[in-house]
Each structure stands twice: as C-alpha cells, then as structure tokens.
C-alpha positions in Angstrom: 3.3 4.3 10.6 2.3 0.9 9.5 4.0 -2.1 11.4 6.9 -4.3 9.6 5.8 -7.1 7.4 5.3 -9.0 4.4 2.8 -6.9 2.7 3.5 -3.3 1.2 1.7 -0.3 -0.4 3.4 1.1 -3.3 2.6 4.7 -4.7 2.7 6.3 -7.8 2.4 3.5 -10.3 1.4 4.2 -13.8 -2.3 4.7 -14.4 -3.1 1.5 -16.1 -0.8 -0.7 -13.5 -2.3 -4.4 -14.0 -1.6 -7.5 -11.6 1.0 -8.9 -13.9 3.0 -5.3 -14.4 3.2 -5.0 -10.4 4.0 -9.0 -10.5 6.4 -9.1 -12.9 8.1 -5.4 -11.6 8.3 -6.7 -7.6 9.2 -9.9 -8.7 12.5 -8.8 -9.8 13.3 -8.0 -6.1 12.2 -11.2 -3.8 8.9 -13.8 -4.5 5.7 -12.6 -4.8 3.0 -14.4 -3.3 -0.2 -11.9 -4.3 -0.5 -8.6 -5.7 -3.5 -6.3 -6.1 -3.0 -3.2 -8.7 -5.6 -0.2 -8.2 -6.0 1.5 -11.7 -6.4 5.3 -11.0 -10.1 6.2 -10.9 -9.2 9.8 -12.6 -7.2 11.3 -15.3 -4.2 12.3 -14.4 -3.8 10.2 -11.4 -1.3 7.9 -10.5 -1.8 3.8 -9.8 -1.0 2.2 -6.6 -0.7 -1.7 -5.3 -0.7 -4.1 -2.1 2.1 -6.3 -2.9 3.0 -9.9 -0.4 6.2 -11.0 -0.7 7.4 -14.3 0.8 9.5 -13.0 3.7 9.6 -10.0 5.8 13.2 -9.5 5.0 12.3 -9.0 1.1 9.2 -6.6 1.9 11.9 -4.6 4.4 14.5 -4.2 1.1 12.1 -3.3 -1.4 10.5 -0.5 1.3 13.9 0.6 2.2 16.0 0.8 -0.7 12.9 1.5 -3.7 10.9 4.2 -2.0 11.1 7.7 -3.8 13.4 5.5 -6.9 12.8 4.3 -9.9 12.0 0.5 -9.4 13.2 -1.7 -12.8 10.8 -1.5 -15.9 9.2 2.1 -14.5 10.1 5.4 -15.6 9.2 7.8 -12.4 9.7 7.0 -8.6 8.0 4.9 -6.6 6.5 5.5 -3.1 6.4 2.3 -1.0 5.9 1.6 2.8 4.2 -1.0 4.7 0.7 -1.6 4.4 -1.4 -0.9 7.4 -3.1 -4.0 8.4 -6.8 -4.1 8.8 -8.7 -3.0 11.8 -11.1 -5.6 13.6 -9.0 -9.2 12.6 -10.6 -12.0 11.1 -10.1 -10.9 8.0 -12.6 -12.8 5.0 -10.1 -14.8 2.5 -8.4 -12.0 0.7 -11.0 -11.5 -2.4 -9.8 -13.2 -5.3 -8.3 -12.1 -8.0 -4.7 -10.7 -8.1 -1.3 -12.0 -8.5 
C-alpha cells in the first residue's frame, strides 16, 4: 500500500479522460495543482490519472470517501488510492504537460 500524501491514482476513468476532464472533475473536491490523464491504450479499457492536490488532507478525502463511487460529472465508479511514489529519489522535474 502506497504511503499517505498529496498525489493519488484514480482507476476506471472513461477511455478518452483528458487533463482538463480529471482537472475540472477533482477540482470540485480540494485544489489541484497537476494532473496527468492516461487515455486507455485498448478498446474497451478504462482511463486512469495521477492527480496532486494542494494538501494531504484533500488527497485523504477524495481517497476515502470517492473510491468504488461515482465522483461528480462521471457516470461509473471510481477507484482511487495513493500513488506509490517513485523508487530511486531525485526525481527529473515532473515532464510537462498536464494540469
């Protein structure tokens, strides 16, 4: 199980999930600082995103109260839980793109 924090993986997103759907779904429940949405790479397969939030406490709420419900503006259930943080540190400058 990942550690708490600000950053969470969330499951079962709609195939064609953009940054700005995940941005503008999550930002309904505490301040989004970045977002990456993964399309799915296969019919038939659901979308998933990393999504920061400002605080820890607003990453908590959204992993406690929206995983396996229906988040505002979806139509199916949600998995969410904390996103593992890389292995080996030092991490290169998050990638651009995003929210």
């Amino acid at each position: 199980m990942a550690e708490v924090s600000d950053n969470i993986y969330v499951a079962d997103l709609p195939e064609d999930v953009d940054d700005q759907m995940v941005k503008t779904i999550f930002g309904g429940y505490g301040a989004v600082l970045s977002c990456r949405a993964m399309q799915s790479k296969f019919p038939g397969q659901k979308g998933a995103a990393l999504v920061r939030f400002s605080s820890v406490e607003e990453a908590t709420w959204v992993v406690q109260n929206l995983n396996g419900h229906i988040a505002e503006g979806l139509q199916e259930p949600v998995r969410v839980r904390f996103a593992n943080n890389r292995a080996g540190g030092g991490g290169g400058g998050g990638g651009g793109g995003g929210c």
